[in-house]
Backbone as XML, in Angstrom:
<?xml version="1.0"?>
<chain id="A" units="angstrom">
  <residue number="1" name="UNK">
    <atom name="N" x="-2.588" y="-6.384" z="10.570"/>
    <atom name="CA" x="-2.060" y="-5.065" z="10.299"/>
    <atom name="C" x="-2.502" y="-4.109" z="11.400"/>
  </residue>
  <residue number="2" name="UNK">
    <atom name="N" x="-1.804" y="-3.183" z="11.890"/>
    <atom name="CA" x="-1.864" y="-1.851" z="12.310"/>
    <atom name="C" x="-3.332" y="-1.498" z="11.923"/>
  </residue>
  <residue number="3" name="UNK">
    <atom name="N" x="-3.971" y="-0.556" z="13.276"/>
    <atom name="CA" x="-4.582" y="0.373" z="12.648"/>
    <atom name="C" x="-4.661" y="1.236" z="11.614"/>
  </residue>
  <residue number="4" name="UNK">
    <atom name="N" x="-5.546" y="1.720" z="10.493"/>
    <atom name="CA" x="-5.430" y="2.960" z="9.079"/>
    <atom name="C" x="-5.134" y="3.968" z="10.068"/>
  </residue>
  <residue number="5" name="UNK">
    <atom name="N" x="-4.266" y="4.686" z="9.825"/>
    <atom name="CA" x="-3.928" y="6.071" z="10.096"/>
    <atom name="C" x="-4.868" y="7.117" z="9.521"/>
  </residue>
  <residue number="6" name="UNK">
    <atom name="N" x="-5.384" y="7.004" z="8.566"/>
    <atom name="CA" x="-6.947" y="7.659" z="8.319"/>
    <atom name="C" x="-7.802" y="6.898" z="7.408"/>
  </residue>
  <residue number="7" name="UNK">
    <atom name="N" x="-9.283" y="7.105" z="8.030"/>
    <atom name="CA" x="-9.771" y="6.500" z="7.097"/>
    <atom name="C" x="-11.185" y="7.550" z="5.989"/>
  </residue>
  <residue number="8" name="UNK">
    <atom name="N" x="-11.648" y="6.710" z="5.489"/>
    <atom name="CA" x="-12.969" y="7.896" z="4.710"/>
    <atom name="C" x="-14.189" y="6.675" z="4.472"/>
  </residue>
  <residue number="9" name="UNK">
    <atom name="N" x="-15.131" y="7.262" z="4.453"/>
    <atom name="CA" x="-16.320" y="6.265" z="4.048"/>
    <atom name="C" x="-17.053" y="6.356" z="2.927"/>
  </residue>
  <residue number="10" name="UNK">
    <atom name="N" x="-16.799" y="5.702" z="1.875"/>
    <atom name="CA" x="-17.485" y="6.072" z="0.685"/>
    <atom name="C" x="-18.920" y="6.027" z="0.499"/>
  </residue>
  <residue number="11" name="UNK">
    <atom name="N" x="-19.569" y="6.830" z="-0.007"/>
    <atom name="CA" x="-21.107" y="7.193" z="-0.493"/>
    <atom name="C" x="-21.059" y="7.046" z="-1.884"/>
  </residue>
  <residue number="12" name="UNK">
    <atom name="N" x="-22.232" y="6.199" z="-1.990"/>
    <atom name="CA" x="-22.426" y="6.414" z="-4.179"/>
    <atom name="C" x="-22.312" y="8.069" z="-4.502"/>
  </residue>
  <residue number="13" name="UNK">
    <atom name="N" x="-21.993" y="8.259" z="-5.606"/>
    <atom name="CA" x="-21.584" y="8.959" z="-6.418"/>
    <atom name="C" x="-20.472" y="10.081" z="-5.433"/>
  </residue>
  <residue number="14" name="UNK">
    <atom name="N" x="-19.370" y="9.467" z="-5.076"/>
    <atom name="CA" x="-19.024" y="10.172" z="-3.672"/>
    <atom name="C" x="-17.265" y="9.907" z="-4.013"/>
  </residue>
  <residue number="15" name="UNK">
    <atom name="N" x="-17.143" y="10.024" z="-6.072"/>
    <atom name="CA" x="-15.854" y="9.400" z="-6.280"/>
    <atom name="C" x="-14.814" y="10.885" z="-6.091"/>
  </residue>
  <residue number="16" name="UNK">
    <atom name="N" x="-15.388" y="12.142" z="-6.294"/>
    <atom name="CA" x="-14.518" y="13.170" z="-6.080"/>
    <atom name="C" x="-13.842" y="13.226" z="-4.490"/>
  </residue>
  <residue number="17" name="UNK">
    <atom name="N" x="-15.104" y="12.921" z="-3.505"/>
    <atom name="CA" x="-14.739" y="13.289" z="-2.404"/>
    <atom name="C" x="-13.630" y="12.065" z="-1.610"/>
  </residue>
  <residue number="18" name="UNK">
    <atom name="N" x="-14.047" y="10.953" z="-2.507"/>
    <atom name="CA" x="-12.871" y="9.716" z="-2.219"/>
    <atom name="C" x="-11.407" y="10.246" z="-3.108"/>
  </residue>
  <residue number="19" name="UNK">
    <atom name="N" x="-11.253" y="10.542" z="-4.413"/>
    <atom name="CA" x="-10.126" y="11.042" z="-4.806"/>
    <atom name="C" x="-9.179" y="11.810" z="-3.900"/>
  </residue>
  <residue number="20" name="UNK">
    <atom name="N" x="-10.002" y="13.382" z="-3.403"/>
    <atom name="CA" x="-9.545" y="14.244" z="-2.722"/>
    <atom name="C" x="-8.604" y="13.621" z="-1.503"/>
  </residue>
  <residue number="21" name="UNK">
    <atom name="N" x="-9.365" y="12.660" z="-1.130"/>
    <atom name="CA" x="-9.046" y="11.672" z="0.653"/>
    <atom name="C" x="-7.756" y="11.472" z="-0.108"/>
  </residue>
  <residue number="22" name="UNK">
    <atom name="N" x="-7.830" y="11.043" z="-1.296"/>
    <atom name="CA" x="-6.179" y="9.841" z="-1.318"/>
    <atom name="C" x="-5.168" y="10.960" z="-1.749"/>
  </residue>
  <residue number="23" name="UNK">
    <atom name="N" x="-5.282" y="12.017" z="-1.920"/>
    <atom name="CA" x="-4.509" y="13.257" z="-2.086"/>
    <atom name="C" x="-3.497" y="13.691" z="-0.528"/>
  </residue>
  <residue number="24" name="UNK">
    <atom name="N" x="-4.238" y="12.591" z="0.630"/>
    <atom name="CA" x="-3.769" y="12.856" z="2.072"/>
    <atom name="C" x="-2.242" y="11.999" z="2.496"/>
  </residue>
  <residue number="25" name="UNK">
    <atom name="N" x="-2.388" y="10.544" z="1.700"/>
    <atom name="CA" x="-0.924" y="10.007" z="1.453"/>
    <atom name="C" x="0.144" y="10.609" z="1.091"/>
  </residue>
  <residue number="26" name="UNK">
    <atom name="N" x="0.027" y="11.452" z="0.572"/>
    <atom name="CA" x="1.013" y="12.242" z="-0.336"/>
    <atom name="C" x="1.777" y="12.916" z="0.971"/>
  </residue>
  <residue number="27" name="UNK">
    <atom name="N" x="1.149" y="13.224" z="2.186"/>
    <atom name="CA" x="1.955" y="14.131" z="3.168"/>
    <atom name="C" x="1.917" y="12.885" z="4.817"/>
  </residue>
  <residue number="28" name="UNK">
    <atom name="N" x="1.315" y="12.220" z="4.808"/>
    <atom name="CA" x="0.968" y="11.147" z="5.868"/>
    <atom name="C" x="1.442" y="9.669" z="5.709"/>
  </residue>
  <residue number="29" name="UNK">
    <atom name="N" x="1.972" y="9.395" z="4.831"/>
    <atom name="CA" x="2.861" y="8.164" z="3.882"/>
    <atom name="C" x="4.217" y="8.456" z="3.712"/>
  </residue>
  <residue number="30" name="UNK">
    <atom name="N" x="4.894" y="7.630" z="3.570"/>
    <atom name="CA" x="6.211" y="7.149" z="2.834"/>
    <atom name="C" x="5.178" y="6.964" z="1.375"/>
  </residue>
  <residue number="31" name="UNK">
    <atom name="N" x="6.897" y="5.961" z="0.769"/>
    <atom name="CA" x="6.558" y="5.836" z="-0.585"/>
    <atom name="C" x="5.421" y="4.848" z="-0.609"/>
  </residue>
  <residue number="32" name="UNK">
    <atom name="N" x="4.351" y="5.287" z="-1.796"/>
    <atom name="CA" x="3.559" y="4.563" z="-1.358"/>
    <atom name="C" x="3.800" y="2.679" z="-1.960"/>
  </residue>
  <residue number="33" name="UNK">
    <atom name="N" x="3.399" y="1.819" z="-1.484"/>
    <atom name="CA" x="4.077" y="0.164" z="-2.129"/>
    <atom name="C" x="3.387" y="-0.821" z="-2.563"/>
  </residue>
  <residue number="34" name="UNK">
    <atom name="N" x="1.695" y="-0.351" z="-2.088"/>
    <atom name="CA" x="0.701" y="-1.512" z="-2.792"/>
    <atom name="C" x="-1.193" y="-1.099" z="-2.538"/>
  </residue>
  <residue number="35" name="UNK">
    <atom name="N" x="-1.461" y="-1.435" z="-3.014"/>
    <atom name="CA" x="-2.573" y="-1.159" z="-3.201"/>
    <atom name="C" x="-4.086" y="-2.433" z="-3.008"/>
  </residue>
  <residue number="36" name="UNK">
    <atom name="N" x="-4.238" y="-2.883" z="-1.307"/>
    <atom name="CA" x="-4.843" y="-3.938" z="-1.266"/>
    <atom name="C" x="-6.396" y="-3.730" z="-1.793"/>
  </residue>
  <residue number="37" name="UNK">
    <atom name="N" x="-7.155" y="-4.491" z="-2.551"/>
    <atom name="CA" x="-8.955" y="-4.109" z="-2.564"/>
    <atom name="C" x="-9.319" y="-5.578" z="-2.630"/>
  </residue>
  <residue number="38" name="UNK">
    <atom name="N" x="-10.624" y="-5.116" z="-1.302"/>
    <atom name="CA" x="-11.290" y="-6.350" z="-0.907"/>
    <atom name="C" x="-12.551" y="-5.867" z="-1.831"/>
  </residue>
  <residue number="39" name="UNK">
    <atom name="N" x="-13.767" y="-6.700" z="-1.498"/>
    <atom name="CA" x="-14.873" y="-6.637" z="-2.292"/>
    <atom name="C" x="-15.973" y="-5.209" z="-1.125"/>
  </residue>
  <residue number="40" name="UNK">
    <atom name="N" x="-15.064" y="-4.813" z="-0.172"/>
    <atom name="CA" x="-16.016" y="-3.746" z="0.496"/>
    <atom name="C" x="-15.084" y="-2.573" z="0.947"/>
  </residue>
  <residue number="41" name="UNK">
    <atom name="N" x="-13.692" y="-2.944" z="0.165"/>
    <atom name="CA" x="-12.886" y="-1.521" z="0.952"/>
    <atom name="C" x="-11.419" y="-1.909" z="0.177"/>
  </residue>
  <residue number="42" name="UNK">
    <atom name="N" x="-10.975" y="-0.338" z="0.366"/>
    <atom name="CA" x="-9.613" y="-0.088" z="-0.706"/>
    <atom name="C" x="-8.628" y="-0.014" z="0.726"/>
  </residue>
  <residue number="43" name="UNK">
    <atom name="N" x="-7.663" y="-0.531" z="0.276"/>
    <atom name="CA" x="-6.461" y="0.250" z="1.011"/>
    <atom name="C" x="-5.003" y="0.691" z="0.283"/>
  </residue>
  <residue number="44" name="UNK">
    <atom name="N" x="-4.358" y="1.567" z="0.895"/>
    <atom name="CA" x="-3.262" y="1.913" z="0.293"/>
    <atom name="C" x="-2.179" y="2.468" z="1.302"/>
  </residue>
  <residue number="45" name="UNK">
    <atom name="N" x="-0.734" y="1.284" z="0.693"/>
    <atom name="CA" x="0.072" y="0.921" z="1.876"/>
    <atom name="C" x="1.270" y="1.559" z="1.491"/>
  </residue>
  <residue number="46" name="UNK">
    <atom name="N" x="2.330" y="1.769" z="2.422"/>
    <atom name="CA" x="3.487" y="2.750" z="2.115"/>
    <atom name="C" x="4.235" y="1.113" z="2.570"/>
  </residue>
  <residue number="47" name="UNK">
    <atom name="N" x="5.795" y="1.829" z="2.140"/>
    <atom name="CA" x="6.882" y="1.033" z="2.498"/>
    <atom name="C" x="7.066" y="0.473" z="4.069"/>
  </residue>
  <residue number="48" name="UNK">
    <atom name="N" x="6.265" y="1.456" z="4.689"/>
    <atom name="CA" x="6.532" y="0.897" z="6.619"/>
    <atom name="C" x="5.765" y="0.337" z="6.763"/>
  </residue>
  <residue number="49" name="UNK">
    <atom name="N" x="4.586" y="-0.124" z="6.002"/>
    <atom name="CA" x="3.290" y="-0.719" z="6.194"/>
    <atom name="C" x="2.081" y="0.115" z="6.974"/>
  </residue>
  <residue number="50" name="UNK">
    <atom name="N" x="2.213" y="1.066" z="7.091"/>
    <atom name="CA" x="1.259" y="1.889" z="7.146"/>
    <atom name="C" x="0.179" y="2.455" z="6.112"/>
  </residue>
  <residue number="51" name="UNK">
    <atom name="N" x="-1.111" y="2.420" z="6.223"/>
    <atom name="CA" x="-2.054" y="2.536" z="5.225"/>
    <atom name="C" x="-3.237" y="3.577" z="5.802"/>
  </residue>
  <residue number="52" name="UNK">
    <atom name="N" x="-3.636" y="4.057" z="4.332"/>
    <atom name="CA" x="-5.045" y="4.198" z="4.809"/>
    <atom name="C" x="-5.939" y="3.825" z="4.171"/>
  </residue>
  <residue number="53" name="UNK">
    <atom name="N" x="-6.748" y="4.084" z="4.323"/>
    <atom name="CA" x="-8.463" y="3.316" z="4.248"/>
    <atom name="C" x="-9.288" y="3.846" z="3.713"/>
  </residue>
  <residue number="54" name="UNK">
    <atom name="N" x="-10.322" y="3.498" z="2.218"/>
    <atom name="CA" x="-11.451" y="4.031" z="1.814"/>
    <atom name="C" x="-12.484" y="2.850" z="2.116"/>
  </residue>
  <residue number="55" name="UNK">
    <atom name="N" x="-13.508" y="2.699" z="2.929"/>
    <atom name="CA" x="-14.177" y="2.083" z="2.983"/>
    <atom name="C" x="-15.644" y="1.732" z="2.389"/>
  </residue>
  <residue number="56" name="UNK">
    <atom name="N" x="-16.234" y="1.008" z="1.475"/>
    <atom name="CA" x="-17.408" y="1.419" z="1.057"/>
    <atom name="C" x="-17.074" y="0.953" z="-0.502"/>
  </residue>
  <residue number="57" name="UNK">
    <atom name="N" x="-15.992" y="0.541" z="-0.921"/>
    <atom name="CA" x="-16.156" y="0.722" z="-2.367"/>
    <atom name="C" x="-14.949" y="-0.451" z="-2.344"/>
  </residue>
  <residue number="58" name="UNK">
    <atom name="N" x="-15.102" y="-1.412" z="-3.483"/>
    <atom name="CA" x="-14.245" y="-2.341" z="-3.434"/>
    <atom name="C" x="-14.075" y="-2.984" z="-5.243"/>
  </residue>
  <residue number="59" name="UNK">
    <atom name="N" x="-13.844" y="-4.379" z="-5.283"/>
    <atom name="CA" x="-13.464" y="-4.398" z="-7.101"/>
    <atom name="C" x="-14.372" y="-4.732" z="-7.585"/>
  </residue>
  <residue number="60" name="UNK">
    <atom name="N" x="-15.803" y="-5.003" z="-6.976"/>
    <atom name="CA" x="-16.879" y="-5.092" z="-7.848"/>
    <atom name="C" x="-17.423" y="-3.556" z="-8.424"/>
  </residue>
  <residue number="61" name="UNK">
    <atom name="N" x="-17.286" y="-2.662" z="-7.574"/>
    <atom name="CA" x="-17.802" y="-1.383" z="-8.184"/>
    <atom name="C" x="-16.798" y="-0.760" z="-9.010"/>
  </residue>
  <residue number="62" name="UNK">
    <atom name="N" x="-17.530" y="0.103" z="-10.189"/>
    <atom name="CA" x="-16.835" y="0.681" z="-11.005"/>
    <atom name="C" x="-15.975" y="1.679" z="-10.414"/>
  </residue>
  <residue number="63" name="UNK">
    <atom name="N" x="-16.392" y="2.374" z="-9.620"/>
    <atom name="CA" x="-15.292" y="3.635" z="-9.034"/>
    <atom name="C" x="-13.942" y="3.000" z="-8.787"/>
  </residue>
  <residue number="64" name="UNK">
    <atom name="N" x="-13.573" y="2.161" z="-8.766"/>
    <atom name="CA" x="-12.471" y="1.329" z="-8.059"/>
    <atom name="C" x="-11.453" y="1.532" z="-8.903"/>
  </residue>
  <residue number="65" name="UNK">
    <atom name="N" x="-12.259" y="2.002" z="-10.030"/>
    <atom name="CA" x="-10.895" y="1.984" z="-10.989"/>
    <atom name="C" x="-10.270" y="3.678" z="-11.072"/>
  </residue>
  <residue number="66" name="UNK">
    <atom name="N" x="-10.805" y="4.452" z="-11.112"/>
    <atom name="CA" x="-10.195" y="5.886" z="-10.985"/>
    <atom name="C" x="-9.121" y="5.732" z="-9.223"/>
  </residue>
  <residue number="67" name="UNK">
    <atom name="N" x="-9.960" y="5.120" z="-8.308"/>
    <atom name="CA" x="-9.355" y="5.214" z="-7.348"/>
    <atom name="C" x="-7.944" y="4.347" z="-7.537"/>
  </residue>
  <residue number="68" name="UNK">
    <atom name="N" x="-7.638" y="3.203" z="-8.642"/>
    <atom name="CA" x="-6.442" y="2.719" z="-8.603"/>
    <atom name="C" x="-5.248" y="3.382" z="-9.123"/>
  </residue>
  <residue number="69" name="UNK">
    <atom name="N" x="-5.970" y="4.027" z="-10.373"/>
    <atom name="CA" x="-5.194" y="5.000" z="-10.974"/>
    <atom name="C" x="-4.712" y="6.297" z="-10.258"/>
  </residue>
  <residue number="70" name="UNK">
    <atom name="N" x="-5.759" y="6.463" z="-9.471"/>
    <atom name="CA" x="-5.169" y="7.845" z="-8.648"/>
    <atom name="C" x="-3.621" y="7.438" z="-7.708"/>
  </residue>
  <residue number="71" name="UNK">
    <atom name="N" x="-3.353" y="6.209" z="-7.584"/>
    <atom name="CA" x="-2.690" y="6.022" z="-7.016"/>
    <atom name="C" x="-1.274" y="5.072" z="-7.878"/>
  </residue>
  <residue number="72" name="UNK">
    <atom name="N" x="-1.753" y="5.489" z="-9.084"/>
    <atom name="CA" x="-0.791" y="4.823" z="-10.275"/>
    <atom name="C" x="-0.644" y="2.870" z="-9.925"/>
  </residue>
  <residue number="73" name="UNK">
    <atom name="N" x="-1.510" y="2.165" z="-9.826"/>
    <atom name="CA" x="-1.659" y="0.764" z="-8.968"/>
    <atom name="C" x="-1.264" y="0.364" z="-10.631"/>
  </residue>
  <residue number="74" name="UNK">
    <atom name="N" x="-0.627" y="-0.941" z="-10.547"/>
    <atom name="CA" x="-0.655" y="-1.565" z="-11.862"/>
    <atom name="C" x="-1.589" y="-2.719" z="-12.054"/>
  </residue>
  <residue number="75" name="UNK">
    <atom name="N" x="-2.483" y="-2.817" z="-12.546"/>
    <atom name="CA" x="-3.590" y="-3.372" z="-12.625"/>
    <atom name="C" x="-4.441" y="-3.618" z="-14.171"/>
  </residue>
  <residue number="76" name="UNK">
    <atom name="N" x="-5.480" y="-4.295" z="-14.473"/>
    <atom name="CA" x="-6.085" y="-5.009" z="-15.523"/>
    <atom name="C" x="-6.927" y="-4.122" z="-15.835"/>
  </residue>
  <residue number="77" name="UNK">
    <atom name="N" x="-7.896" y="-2.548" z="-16.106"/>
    <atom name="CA" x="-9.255" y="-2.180" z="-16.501"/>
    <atom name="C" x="-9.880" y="-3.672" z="-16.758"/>
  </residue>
  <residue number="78" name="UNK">
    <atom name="N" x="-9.894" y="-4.631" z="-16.925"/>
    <atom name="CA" x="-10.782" y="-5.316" z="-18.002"/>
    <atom name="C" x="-11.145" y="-6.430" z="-17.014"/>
  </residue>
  <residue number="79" name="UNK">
    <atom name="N" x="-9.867" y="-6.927" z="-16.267"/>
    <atom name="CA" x="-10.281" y="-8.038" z="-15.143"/>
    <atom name="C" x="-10.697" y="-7.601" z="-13.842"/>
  </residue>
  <residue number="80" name="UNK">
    <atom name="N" x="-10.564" y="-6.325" z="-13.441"/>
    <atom name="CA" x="-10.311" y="-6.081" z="-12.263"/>
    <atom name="C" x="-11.181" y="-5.503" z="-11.576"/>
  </residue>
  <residue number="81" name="UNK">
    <atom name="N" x="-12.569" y="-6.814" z="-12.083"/>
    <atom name="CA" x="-14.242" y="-6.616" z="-11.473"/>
    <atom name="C" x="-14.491" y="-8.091" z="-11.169"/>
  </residue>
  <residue number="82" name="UNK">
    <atom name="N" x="-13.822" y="-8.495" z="-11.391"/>
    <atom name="CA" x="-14.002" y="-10.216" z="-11.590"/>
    <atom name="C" x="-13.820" y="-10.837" z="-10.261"/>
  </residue>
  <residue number="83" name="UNK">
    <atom name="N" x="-14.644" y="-11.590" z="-9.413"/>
    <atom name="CA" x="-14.614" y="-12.095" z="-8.196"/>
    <atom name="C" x="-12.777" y="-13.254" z="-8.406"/>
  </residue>
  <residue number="84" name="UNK">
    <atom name="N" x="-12.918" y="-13.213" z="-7.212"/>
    <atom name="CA" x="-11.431" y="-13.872" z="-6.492"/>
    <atom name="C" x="-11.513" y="-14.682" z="-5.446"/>
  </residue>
  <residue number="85" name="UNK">
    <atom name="N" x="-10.966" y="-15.945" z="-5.129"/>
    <atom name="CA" x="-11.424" y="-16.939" z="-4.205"/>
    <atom name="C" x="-10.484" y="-16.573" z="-3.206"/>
  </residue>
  <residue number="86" name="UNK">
    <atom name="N" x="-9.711" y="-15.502" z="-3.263"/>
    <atom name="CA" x="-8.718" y="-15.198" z="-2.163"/>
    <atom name="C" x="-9.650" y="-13.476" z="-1.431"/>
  </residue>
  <residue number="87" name="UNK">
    <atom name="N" x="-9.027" y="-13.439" z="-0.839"/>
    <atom name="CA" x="-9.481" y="-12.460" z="0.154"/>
    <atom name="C" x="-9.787" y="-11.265" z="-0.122"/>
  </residue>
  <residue number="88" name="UNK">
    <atom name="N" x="-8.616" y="-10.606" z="-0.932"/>
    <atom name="CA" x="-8.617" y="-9.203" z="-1.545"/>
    <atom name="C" x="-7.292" y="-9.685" z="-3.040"/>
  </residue>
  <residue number="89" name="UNK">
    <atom name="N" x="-7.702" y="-8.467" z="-3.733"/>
    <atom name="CA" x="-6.807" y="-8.336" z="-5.055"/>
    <atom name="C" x="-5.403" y="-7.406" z="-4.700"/>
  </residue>
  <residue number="90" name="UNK">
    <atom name="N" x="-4.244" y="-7.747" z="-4.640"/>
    <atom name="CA" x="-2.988" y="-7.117" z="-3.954"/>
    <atom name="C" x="-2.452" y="-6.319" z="-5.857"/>
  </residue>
  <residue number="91" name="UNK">
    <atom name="N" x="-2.151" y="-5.050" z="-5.481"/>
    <atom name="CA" x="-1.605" y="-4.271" z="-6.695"/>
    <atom name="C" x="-0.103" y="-3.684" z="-6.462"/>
  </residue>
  <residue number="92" name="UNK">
    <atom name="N" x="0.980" y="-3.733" z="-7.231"/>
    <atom name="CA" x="1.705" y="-3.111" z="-6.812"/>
    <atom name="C" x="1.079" y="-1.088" z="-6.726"/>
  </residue>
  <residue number="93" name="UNK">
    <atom name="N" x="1.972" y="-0.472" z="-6.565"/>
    <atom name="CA" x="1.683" y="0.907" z="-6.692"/>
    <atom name="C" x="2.908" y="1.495" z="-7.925"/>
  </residue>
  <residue number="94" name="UNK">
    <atom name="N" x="3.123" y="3.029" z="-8.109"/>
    <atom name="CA" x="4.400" y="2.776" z="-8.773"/>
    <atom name="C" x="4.477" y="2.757" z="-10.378"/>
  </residue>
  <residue number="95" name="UNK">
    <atom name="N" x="3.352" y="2.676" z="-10.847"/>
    <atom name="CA" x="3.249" y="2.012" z="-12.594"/>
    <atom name="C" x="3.890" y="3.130" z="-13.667"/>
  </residue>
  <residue number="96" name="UNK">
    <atom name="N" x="4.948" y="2.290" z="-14.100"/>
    <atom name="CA" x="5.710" y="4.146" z="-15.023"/>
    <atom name="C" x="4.939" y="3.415" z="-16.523"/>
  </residue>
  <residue number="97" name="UNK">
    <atom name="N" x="5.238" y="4.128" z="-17.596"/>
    <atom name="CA" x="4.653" y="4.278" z="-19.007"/>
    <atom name="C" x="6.166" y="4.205" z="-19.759"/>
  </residue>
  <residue number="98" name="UNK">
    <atom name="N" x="5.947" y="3.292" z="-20.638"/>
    <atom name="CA" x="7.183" y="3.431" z="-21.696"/>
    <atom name="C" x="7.321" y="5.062" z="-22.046"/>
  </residue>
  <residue number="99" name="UNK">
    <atom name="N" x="8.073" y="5.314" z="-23.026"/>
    <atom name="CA" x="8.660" y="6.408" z="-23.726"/>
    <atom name="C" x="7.049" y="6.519" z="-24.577"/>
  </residue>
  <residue number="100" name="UNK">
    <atom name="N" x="6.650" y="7.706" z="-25.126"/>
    <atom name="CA" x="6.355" y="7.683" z="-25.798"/>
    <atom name="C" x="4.748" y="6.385" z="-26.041"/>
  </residue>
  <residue number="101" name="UNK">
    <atom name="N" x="4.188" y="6.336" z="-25.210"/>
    <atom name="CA" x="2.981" y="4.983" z="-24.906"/>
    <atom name="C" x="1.657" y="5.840" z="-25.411"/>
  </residue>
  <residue number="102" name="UNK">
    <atom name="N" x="1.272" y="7.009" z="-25.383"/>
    <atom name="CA" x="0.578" y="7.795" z="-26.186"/>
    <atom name="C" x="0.242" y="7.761" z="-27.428"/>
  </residue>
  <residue number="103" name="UNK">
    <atom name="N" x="1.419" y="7.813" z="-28.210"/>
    <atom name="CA" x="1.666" y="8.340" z="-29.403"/>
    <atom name="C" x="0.818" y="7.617" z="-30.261"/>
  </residue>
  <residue number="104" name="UNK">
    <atom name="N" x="0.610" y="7.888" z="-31.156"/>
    <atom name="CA" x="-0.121" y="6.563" z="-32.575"/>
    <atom name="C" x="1.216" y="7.195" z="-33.491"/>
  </residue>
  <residue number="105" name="UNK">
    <atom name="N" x="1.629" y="5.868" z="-34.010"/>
    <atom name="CA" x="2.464" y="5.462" z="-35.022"/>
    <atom name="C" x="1.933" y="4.926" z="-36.115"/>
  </residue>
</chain>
């Protein structure tokens, strides 16, 4: 792949200032199309294949998960700490909600 077009370096307890970073796709991206995480770094890829980069935080740490959601990734809460014999965990991006998925009936 291409160089990240930007990147950020994550610090423990450093999940606001990583949120804020991925707030930068929104104007430096196309649509965004997937969401790669290795066990030491996030990435997040648009349709041209251009990405950027949080480095420092990957699917063993808990932050990983606000950071997937910030980016609507469709993904497991429950598996998605669990080691992988492949390289990184690939997510789509994109995740819509039925009608009504809130509600209690």
């Amino acid at each position: 792949m291409p160089t990240p077009v930007a990147t950020h370096d994550f610090l423990p307890g450093g999940l606001p200032a990583a949120l804020e970073f991925l707030k930068r796709p929104r104007w430096e991206l196309r649509e965004l199309w997937l969401v790669r995480v290795w066990a030491d770094r996030y990435q997040v890829v648009d349709v041209n294949k251009d990405y950027v980069e949080v480095r420092g935080v990957g699917y063993p740490d808990a932050d990983i998960v606000p950071l997937l959601r910030a980016v609507n990734a469709a993904f497991d809460p429950a598996t998605i700490h669990e080691p992988t014999g492949a390289n990184y965990k690939e997510f789509r991006t994109g995740r819509r909600f039925p009608w009504a998925h809130d509600r209690v009936m």
